[in-house]
N, C-alpha and C positions, 0 to 999 in steps of 0.2 A: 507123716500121715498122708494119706489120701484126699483126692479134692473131694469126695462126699463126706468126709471126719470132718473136714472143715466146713462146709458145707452146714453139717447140725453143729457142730461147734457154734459158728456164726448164729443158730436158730436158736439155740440153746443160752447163749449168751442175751439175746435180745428176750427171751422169756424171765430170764431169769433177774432181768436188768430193770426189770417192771416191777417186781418180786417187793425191792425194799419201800417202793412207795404206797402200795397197797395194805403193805405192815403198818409204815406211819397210819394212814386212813383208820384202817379198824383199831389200831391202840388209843384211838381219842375215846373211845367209849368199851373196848375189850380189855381183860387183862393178856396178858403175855400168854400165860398156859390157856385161856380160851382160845386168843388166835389160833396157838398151835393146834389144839386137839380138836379143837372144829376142823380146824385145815386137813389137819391127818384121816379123823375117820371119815370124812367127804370124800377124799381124794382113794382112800382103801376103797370103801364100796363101791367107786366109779370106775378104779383099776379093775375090781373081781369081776363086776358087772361083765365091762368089755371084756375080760377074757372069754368068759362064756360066750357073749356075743360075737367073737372075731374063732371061737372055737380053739384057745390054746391049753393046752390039758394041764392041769394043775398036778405036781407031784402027789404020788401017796404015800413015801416017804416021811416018817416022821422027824427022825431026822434032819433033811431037808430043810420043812415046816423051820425049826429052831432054829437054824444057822440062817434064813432068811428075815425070820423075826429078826435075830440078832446082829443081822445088818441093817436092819429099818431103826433100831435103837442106837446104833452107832452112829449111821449115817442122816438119819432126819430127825427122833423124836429129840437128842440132847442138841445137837448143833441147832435146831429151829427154835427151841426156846430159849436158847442162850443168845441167837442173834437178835430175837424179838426182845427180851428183855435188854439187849445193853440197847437198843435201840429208843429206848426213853430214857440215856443217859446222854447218849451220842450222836454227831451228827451223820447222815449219809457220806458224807467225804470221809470224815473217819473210820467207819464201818468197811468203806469199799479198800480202804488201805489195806485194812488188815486183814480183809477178806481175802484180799489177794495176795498172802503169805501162803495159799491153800498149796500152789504149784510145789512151791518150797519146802515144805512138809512131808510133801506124797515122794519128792526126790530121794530127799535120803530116807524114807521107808522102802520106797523100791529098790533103791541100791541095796539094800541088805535082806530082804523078802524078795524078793522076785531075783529069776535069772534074766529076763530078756528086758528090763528098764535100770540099765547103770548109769552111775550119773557121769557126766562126760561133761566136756570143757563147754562144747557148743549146748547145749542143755542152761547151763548153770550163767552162762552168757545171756542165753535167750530171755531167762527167767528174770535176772536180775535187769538187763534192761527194759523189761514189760512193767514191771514195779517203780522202777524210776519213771516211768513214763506216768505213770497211774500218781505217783508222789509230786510232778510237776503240773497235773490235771487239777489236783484236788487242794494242795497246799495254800493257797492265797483264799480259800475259803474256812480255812481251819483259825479259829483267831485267838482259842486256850490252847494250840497245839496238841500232839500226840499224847497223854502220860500212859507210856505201857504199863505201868504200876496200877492204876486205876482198875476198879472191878467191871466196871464195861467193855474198856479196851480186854482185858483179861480174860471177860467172857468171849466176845469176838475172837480169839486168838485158840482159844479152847475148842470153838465150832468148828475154826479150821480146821483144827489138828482131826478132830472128829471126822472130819471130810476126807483126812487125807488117806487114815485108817479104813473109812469107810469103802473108800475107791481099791486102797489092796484089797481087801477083804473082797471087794466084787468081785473080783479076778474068775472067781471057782467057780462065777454061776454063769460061764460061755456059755453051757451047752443050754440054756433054759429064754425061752422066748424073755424078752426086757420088760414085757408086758408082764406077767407070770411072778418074774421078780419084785418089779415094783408093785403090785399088786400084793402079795403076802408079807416084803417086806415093810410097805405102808400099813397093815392091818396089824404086824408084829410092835411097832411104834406106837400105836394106837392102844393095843393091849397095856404095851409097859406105860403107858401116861397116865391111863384109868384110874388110878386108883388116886390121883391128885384131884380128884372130882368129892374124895372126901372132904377137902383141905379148902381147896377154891373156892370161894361163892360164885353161884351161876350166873351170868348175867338177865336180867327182865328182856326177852324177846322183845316183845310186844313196844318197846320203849327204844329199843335200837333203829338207828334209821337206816333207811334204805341201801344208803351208799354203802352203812359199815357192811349188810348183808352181802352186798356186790364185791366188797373186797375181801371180802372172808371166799365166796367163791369161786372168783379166778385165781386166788392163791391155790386155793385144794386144785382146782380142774386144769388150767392152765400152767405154776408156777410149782407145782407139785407131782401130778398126776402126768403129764404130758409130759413134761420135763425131764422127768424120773425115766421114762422108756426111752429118750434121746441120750439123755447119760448111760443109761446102761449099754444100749446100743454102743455108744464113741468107746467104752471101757471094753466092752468084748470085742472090738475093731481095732481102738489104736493103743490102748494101754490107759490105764489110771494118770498118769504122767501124763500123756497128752488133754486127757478127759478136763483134767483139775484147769488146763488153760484158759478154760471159761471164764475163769475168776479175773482173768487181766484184760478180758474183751466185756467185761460185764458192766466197768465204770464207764468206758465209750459208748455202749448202746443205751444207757442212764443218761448221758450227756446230749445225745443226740434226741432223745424223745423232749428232753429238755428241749431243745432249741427250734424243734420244727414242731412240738404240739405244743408245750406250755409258752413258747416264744420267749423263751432267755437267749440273749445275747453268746454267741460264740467267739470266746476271748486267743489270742493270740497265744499262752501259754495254755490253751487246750486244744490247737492244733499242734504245738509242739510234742504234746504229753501223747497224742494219740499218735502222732509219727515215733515217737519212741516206742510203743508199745507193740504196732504193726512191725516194727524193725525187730523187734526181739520175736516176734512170732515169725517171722521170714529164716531168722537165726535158727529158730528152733526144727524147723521144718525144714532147711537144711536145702533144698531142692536148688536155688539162686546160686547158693555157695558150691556146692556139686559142679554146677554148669557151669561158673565161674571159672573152677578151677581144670577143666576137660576143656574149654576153650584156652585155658594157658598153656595147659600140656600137647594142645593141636599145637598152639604156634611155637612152644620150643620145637617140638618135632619138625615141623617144618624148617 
């Protein structure tokens, strides 16, 4: 990747790492499918807004139209409700574990959908020590341990896999401003949730406080909306495979807002977990070991 991938990588992670506490907040008084479809159609009409506003031209393709719906349903209306809902089962440590199975999933879909993301030794390296890094972050706060059996964990696992689809699946839309995408495909997500508005009870505005409103809308504008056009941006730039690496820089910037705004202690096996996770993102990016290996080959030569 490039230093600008990383670059939103790093911005994209720190939004997104905000993401799971804003969810706790609003589920003390939302259900699950309100979080999400508040979130969605907020963040849809604020994507379409901007487009007009910024002047990006919306296809007229109808076609189009449904294949970008059909990635806002892949990619955010099931995996958002599945993470919201195991997230009143589960804690944030658990959630971020297996959030971070996303790299892993998107791998071996791109190895056999895509030609230019195979999976490769230093990939499957990188990956796997970003995860152990995230497994020695999080662990000594877990104290029922993992059961992947369980229907939370399960759902959480599901979201990913949702993500990992949803990022091949992006692939097609390079040539379409990220703004444009995530804008129709937030509005497409939105459509397919509607109709659980039969099913749901609404919640009493008038009776919600203030905070939940606050977090119900930096999720849409911030954690959704903003987000969404960095992701699509890092997937037309460096690949779905690189994009999905958010998920291993997402538990560090959750840790660190920890420890410099809510003032939790910074423990010694989570500077180890984030030196693991930075070492698999150096593996992955390949550039250190490159140089490495052109400064051995100087000095044989010589």
């Amino acid at each position: 990747m490039q230093n600008k991938d990383w670059f939103w990588l790093i911005i994209l992670s720190i939004i997104w790492g905000s993401a799971f506490m804003f969810i706790k907040i609003a589920l003390r008084e939302l259900s699950p499918f309100m979080i999400v479809f508040g979130r969605l159609v907020a963040s849809a009409v604020i994507m379409l807004l901007a487009c007009r506003v910024a002047g990006a031209q919306l296809p007229s393709e109808r076609k189009l139209w449904l294949s970008l719906g059909f990635l806002g349903v892949v990619n955010t209306a099931l995996p958002f409700f599945l993470v919201a809902w195991a997230q009143q089962h589960i804690d944030t440590a658990t959630a971020s574990i297996l959030n971070a199975t996303s790299p892993v999933f998107v791998m071996i879909l791109a190895h056999f959908f895509t030609a230019d993301e195979k999976l490769t030794m230093r990939k499957i390296a990188g990956v796997s020590l970003g995860i152990a890094g995230i497994v020695v972050m999080v662990l000594p706060s877990i104290t029922n341990g993992i059961v992947l059996a369980g229907m939370a964990q399960a759902a959480m696992l599901g979201a990913t896999f949702n993500y990992a689809v949803g990022g091949i699946y992006a692939r097609r839309f390079k040539s379409l401003h990220p703004m444009v995408v995530s804008g129709i495909s937030l509005l497409g997500a939105s459509i397919f949730l509607s109709p659980g508005l039969l099913y749901f009870d609404l919640p009493q505005l008038a009776s919600l406080h203030l905070k939940t409103f606050m977090a119900v809308a930096v999720l849409a504008a911030f954690c959704t909306g903003a987000a969404f056009i960095i992701y699509y941006r890092v997937i037309a730039s460096a690949g779905a495979t690189n994009a999905l690496l958010v998920t291993l820089l997402i538990p560090v910037s959750a840790l660190l807002f920890g420890v410099f705004l809510m003032g939790e202690q910074l423990k010694i096996y989570d500077v180890f977990g984030m030196l693991l996770i930075f070492s698999g993102l150096l593996i992955i990016d390949g550039r250190i070991l490159l140089s490495f290996r052109r400064k051995q080959a100087v000095m044989v030569g010589a």
